[in-house]
PAVEX-790912 format. One line per field, with one value per atom (N, C-alpha, C, O): atom name; x, z negated, y. Coordinates in pm, whole numbers, plus 50000, padded with zeros to 5 digits. Atoms other than C-alpha are relative to their C-alpha. Layout:
N
kolmi = (CA	...)
x = (X	...)
z = (Z	...)
y = (Y	...)
***
This chain:
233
kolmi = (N	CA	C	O	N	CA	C	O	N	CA	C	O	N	CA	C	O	N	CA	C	O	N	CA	C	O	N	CA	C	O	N	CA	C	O	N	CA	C	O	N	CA	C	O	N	CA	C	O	N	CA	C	O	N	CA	C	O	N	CA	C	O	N	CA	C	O	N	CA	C	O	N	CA	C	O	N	CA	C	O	N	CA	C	O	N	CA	C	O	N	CA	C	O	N	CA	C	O	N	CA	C	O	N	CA	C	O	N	CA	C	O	N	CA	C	O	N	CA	C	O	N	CA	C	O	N	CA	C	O	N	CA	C	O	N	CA	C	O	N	CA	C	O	N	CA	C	O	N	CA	C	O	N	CA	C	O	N	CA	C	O	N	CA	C	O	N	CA	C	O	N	CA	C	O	N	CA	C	O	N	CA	C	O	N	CA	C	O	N	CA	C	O	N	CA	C	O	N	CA	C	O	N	CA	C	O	N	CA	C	O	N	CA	C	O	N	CA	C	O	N	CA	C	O	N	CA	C	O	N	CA	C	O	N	CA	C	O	N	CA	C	O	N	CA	C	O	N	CA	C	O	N	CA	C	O	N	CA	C	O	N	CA	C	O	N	CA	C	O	N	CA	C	O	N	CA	C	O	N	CA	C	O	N	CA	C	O	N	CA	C	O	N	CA	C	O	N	CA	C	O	N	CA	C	O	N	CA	C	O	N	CA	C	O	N	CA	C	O	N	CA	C	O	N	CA	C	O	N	CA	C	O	N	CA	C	O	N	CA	C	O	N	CA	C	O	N	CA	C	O	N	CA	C	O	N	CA	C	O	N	CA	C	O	N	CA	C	O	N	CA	C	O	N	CA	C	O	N	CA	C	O	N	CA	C	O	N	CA	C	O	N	CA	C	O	N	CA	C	O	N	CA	C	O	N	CA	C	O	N	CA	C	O	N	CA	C	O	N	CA	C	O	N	CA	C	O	N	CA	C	O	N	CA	C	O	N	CA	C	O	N	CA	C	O	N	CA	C	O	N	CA	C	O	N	CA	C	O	N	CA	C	O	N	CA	C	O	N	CA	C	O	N	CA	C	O	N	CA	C	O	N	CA	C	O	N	CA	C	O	N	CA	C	O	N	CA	C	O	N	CA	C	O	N	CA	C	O	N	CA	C	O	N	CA	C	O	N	CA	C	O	N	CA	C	O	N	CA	C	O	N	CA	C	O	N	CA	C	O	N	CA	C	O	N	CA	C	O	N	CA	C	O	N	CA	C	O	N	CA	C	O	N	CA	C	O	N	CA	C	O	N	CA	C	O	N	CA	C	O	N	CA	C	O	N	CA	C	O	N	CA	C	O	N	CA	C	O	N	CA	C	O	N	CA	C	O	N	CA	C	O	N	CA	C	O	N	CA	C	O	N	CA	C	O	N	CA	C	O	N	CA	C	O	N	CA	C	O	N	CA	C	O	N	CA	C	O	N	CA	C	O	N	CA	C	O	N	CA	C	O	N	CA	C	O	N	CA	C	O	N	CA	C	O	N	CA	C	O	N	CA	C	O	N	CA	C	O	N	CA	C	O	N	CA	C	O	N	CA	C	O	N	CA	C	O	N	CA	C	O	N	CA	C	O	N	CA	C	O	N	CA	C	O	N	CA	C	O	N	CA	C	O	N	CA	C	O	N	CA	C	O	N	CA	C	O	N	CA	C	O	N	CA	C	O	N	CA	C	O	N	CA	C	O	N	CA	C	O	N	CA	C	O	N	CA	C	O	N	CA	C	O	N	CA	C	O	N	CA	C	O	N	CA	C	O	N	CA	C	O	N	CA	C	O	N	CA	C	O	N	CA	C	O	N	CA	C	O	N	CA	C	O	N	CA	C	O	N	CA	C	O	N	CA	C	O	N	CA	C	O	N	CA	C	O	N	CA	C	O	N	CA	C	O	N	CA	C	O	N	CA	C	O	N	CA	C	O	N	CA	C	O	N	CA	C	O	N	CA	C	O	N	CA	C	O	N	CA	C	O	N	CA	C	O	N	CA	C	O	N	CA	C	O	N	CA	C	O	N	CA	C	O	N	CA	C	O	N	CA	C	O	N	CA	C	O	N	CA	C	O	N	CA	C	O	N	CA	C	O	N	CA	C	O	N	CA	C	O	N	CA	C	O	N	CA	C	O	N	CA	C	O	N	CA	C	O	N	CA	C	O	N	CA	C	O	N	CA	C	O	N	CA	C	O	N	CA	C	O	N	CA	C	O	N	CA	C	O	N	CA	C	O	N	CA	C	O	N	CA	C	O	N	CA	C	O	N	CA	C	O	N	CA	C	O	N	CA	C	O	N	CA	C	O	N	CA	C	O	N	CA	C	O	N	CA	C	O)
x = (50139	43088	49982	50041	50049	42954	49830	49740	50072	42705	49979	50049	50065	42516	49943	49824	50000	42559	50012	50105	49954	42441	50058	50040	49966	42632	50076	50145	49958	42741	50148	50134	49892	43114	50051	50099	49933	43234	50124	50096	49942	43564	50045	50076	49975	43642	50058	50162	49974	43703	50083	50052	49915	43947	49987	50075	50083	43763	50134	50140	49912	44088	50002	49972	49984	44138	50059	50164	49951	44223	50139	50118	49915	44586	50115	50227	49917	44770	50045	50003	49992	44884	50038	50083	49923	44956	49852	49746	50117	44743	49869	49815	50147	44379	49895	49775	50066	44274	50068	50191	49918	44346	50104	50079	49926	44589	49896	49812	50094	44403	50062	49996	49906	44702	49913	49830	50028	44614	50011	50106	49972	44577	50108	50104	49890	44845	49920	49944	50024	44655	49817	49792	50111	44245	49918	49850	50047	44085	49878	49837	50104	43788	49929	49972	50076	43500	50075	50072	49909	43734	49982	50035	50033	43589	50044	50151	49950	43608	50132	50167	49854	43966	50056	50121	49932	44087	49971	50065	50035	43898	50101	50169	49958	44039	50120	50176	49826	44414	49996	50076	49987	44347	49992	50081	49997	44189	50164	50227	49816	44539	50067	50079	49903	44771	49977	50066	50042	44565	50003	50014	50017	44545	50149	50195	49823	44932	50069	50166	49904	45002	49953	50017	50103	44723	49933	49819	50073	44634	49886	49806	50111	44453	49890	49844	50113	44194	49903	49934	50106	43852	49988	49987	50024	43808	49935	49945	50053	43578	49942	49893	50089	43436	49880	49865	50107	43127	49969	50045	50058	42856	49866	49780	50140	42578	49958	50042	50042	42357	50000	49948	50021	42393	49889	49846	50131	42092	50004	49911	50004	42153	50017	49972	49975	42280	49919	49890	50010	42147	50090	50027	49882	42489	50085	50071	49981	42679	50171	50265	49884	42936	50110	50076	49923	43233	50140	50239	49949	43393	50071	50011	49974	43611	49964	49953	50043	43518	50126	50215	49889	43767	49989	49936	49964	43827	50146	50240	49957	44040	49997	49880	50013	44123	49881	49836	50138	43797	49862	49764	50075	43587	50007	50114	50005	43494	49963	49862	49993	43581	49964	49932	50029	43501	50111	50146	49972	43754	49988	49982	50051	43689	50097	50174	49878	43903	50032	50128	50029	43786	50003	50053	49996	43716	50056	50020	49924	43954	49922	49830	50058	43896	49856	49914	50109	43575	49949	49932	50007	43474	49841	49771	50133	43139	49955	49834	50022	43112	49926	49845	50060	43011	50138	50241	49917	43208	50030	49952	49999	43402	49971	49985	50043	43296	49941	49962	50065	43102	49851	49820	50139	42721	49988	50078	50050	42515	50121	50100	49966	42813	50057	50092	49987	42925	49816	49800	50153	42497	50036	50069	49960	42567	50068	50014	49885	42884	49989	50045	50041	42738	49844	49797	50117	42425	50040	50025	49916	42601	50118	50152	49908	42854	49901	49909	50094	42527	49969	50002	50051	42382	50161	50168	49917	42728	50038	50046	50015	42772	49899	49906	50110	42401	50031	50025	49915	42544	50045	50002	49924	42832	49992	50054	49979	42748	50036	50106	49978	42742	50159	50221	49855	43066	50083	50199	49853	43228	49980	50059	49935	43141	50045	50099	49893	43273	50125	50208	49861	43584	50055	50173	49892	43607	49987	50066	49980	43512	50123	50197	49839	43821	50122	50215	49873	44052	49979	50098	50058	43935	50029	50060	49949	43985	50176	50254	49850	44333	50105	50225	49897	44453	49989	50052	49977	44374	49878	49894	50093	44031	50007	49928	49989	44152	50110	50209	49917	44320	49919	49796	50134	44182	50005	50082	50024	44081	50154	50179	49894	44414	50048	50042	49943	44582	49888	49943	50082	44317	50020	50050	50008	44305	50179	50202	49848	44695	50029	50118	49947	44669	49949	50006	50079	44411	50017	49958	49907	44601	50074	50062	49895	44863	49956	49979	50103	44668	49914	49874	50086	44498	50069	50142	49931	44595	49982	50009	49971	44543	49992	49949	49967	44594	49871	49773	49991	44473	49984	50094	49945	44391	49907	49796	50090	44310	49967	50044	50073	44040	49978	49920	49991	44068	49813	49807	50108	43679	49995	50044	49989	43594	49804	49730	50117	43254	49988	50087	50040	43109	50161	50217	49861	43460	50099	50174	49919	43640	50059	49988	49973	43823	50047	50111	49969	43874	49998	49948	49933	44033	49889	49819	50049	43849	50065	50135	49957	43989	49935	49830	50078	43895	50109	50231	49933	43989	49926	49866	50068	43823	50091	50206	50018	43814	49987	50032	49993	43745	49965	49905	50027	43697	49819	49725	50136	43371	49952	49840	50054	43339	50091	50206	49948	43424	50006	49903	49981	43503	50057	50162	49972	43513	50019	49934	49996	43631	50020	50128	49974	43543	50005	49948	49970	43649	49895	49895	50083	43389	49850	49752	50141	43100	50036	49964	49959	43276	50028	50107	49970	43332	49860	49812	50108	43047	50081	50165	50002	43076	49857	49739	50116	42902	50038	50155	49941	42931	49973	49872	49995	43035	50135	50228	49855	43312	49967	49952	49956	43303	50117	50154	49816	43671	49960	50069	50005	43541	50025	49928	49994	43690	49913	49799	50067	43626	49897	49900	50105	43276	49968	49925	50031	43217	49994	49894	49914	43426	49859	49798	50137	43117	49908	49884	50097	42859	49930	49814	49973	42941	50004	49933	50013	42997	49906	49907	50129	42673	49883	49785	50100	42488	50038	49941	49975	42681	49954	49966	50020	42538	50080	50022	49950	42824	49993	50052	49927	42793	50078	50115	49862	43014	50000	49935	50010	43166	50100	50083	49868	43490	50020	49960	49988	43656	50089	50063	49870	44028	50069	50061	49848	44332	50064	50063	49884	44577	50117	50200	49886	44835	50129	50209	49879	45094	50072	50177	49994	44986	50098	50198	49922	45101	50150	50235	49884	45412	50114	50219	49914	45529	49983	50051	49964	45466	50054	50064	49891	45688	50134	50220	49880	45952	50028	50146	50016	45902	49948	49928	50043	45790	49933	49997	50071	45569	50133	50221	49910	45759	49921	49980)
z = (49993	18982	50102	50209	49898	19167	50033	49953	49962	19442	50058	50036	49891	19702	49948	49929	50053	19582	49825	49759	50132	19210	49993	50061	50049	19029	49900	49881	50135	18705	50036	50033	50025	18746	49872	49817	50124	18442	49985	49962	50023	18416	49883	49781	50112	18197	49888	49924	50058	17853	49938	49965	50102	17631	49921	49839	50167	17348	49895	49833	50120	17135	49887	49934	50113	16773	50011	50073	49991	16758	49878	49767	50139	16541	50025	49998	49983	16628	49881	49901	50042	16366	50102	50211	49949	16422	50015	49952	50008	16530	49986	50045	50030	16406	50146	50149	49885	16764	50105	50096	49889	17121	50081	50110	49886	17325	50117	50172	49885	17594	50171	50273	49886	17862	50087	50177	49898	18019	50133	50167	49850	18372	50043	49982	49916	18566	50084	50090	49903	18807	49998	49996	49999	18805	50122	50160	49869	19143	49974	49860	49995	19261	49978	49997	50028	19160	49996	50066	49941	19098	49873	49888	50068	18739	50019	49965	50008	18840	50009	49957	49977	18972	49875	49804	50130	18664	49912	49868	50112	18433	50052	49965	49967	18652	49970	49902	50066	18601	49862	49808	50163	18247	49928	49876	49989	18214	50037	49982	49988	18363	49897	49817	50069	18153	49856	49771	50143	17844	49976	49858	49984	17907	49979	49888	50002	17996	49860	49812	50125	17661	49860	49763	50134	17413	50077	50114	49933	17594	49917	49955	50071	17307	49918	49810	50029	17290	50113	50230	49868	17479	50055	49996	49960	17730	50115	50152	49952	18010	50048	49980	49938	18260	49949	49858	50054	18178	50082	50136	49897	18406	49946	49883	50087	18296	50122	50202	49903	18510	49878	49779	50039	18344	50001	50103	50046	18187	50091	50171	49981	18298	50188	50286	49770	18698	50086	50203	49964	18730	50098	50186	49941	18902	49864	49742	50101	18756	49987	50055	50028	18584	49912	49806	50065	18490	49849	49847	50102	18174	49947	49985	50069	17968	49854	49771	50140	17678	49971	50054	50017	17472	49852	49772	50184	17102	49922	49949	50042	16880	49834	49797	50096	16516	49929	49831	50057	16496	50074	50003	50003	16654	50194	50242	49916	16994	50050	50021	49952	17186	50102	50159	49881	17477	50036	49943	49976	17656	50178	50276	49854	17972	50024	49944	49984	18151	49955	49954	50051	18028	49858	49779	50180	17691	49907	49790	50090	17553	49963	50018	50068	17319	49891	49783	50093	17102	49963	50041	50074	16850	49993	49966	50005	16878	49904	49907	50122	16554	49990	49900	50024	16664	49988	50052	50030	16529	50173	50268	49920	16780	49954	49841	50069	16776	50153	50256	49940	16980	50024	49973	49991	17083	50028	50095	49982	17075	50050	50151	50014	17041	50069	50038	49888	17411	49984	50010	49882	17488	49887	49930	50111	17140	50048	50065	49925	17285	50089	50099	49818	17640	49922	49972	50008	17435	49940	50011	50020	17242	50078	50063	49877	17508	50051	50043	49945	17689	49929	49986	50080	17415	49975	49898	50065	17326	50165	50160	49866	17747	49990	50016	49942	17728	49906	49957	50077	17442	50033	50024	49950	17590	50091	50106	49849	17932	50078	50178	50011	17928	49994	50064	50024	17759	50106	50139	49938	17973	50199	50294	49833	18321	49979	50066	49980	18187	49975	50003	49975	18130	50119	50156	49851	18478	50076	50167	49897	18612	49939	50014	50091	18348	50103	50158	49936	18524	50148	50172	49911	18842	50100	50217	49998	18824	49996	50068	50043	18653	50068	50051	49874	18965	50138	50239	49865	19223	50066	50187	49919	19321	50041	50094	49992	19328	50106	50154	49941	19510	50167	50166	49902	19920	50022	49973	49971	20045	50064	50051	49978	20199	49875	49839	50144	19862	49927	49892	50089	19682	49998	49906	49955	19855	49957	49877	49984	19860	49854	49814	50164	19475	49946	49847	50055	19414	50055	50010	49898	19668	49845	49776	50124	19385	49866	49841	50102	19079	49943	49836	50029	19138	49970	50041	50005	19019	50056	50021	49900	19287	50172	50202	49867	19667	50061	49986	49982	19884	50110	50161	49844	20255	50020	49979	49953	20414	50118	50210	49890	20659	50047	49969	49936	20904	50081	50187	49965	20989	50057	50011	49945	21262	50007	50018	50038	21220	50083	50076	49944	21425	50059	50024	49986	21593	49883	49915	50102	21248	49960	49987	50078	21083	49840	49814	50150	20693	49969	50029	50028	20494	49924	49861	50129	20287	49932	50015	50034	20041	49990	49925	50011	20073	49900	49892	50131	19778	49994	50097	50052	19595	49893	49897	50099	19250	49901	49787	50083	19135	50127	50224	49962	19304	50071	49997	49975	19523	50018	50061	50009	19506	50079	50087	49950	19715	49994	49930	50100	19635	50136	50199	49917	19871	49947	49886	50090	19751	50090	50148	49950	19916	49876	49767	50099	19740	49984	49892	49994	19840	49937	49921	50038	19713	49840	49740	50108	19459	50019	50111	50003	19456	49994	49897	50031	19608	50006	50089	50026	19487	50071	50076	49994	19623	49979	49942	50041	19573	50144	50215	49852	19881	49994	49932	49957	20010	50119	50164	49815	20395	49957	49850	49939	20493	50100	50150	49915	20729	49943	49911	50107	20552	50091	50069	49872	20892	49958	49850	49922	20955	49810	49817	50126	20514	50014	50001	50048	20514	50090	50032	49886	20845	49935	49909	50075	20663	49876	49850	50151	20327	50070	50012	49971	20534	50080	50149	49893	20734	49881	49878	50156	20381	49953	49904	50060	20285	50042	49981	49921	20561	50134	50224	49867	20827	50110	50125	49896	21142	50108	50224	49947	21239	50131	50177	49840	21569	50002	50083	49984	21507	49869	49787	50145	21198	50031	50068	49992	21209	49855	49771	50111	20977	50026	50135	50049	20846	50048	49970	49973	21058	49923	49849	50066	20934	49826	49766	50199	20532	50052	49998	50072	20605	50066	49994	50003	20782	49886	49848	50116	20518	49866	49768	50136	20242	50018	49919	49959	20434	49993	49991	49968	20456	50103	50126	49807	20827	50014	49920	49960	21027	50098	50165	49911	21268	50146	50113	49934	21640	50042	50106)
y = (50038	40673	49888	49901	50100	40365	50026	50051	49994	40373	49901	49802	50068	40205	49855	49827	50128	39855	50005	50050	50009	39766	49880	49779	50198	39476	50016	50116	50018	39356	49933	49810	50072	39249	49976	50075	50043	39092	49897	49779	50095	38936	49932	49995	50077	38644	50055	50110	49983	38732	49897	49781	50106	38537	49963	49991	50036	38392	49934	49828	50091	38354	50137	50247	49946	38536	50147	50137	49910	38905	50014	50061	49980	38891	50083	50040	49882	39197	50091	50205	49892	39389	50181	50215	49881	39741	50137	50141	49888	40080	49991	49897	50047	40114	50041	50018	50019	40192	49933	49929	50040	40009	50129	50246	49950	40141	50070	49998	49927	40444	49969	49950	50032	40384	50167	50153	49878	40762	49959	49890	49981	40771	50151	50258	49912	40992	50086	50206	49946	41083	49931	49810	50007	41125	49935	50030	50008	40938	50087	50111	49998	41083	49915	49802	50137	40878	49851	49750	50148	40625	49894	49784	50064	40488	49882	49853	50118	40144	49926	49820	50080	40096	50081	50005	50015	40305	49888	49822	50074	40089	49840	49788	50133	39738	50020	49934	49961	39925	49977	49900	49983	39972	49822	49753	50160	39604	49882	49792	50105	39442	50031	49939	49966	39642	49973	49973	50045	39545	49859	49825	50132	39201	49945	49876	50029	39167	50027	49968	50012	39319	49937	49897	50043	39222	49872	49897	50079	38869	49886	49801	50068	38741	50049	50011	49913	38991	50021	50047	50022	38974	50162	50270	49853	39241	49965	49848	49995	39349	50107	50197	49819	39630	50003	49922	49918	39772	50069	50149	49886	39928	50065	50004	49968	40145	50126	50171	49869	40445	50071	50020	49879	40764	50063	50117	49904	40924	50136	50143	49824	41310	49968	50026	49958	41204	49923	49947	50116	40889	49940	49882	50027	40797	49852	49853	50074	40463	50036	50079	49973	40477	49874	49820	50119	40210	50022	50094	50007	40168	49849	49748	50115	39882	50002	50092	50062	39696	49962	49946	50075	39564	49943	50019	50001	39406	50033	49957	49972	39584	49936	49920	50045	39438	49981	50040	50015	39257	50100	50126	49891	39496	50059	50094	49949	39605	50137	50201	49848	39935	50023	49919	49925	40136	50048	50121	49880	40307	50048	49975	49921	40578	50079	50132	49934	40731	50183	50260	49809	41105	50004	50083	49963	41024	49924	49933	50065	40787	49871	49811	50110	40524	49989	49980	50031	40480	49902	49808	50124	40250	50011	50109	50050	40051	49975	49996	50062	39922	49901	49885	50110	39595	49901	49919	50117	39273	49948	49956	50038	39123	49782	49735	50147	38687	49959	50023	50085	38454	50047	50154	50009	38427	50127	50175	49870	38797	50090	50157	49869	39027	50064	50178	49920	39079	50042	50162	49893	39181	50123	50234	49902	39381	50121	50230	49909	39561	50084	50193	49931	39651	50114	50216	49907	39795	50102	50201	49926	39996	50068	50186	49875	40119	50068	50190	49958	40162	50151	50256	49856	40453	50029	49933	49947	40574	50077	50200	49888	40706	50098	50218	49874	40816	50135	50247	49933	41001	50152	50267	49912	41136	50065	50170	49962	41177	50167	50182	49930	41517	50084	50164	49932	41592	49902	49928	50094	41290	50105	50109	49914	41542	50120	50188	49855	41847	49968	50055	50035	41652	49954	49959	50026	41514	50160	50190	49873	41893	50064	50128	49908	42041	49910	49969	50065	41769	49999	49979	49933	41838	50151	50174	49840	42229	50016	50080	50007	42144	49967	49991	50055	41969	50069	50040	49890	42244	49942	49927	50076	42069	49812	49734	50165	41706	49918	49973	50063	41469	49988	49976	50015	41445	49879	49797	50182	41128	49889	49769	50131	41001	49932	49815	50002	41066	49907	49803	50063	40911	49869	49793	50180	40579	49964	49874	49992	40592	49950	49875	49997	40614	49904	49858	50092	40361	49865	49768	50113	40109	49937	49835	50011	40168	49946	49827	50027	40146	49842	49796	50106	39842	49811	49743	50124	39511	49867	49752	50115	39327	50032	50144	49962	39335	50096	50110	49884	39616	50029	50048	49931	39736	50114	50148	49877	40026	50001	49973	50004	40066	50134	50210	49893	40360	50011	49949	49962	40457	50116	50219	49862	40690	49991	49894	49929	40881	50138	50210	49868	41188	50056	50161	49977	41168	50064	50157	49960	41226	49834	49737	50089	40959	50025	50127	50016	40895	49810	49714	50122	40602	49950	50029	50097	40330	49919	49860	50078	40112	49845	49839	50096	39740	49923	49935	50081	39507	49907	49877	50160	39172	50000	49956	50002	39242	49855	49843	50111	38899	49871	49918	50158	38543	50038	50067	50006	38566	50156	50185	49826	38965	50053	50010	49905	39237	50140	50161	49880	39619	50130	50114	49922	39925	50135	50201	49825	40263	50094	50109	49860	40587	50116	50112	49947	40840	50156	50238	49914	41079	49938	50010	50041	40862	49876	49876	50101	40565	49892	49912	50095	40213	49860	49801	50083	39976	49840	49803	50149	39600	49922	49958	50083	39298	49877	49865	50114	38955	49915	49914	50055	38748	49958	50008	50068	38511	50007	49893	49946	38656	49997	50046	49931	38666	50122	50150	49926	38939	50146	50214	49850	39279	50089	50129	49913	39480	49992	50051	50023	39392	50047	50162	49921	39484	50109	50179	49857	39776	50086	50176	49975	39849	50016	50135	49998	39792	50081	50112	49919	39972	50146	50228	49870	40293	50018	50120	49946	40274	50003	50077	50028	40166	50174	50232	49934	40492	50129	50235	49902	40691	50057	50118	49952	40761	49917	49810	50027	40725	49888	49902	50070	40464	49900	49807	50041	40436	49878	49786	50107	40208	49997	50066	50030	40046	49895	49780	50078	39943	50036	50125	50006	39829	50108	50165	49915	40060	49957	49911	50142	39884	50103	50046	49929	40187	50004	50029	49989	40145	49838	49792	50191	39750	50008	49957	49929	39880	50031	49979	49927	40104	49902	49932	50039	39860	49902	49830	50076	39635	50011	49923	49893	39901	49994	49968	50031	39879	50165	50241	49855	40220	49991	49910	50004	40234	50096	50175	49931	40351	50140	50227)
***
């Protein structure tokens, strides 16, 4: 689910010809592992790995608020032989039954994904509470960030936030050219659009927008360590 910050990220689609033979739906690419509220960086995982293999097919996230929570929720678009799909990380792939082409038929696509969540919405949270239950209560926040570090297809830091003398991790990212992307895993993934170089002083901001607290707000110097293959002493 995404909070705090609304915004439409849309990255560039590929306006070239869909000529794939082969299965009559896209590729779902399962997730391994469920983040908490983590909609958006599955959907940006899913987005790369579709792109890399199907690169001449238009694709794109998708944001809509949920009727029943009013909570938002991120999804990809994609075109499949002619034809644009949905898929989520709970409920697979689904077909829009709008032409894929030029002019109208991305607003087409997004309106239709739009009613096909309000739809589902329902069945799409008793599938994240079944997966959820299935994993012993979930993943906790180190793990989470840890996983969505991983996950994401593009670079990655973690911001150590201390709050009511507690600390917990954030993920800071930049999702596209000009945008920035913070994932707690207790609340979701707020976007804004901005070229600050200042992650710190974001990563600040996003968790006081989010409600905590916040007394300090440092790098992960140990995450950049270990993905050095270095160790902290």
């Amino acid at each position: 689910m995404l909070r705090v910050l609304a915004f439409a990220l849309m990255l560039t689609p590929a306006h070239l010809p869909a000529a794939q033979p082969g299965p009559s739906s896209p590729p779902d690419y399962p997730d391994a592992l469920h983040l908490p509220e983590g909609c958006l960086i599955s959907t940006l995982a899913y987005l790369a790995t579709f792109a890399a293999e199907f690169p001449g097919e238009q694709r794109a996230p998708f944001t809509t608020l949920l009727p029943h929570n009013g909570q938002h929720h991120t999804v990809a678009l994609v075109t499949w032989a002619g034809e644009w799909w949905l898929r989520d990380e709970f409920l697979g792939v689904i077909p829009l039954k709008v032409s894929a082409g030029s002019g109208d038929h991305m607003e087409r696509a997004t309106q239709a994904a739009g009613a096909v969540l309000g739809r589902e919405a329902k069945r799409l949270t008793l599938a994240q509470r079944r997966h959820i239950a299935a994993a012993g209560g979930g993943l906790d926040a180190t793990q989470a960030v840890a996983h969505a570090a991983r996950l994401l297809p593009v670079p990655a830091d973690v911001y150590v936030v201390t709050s009511g003398g507690r600390e917990f991790p954030l993920l800071f990212f930049r999702p596209s050219p000009g945008a920035i992307a913070v994932y707690d895993p207790r609340h979701g993934t707020a976007v804004a659009e901005t070229a600050s170089p200042h992650a710190a002083a974001i990563v600040r901001e996003v968790a006081q927008r989010l409600g905590y607290g916040v007394t300090s707000v440092r790098l992960d110097q140990s995450r950049l360590l270990a993905s050095a293959g270095l160790s902290s002493l």
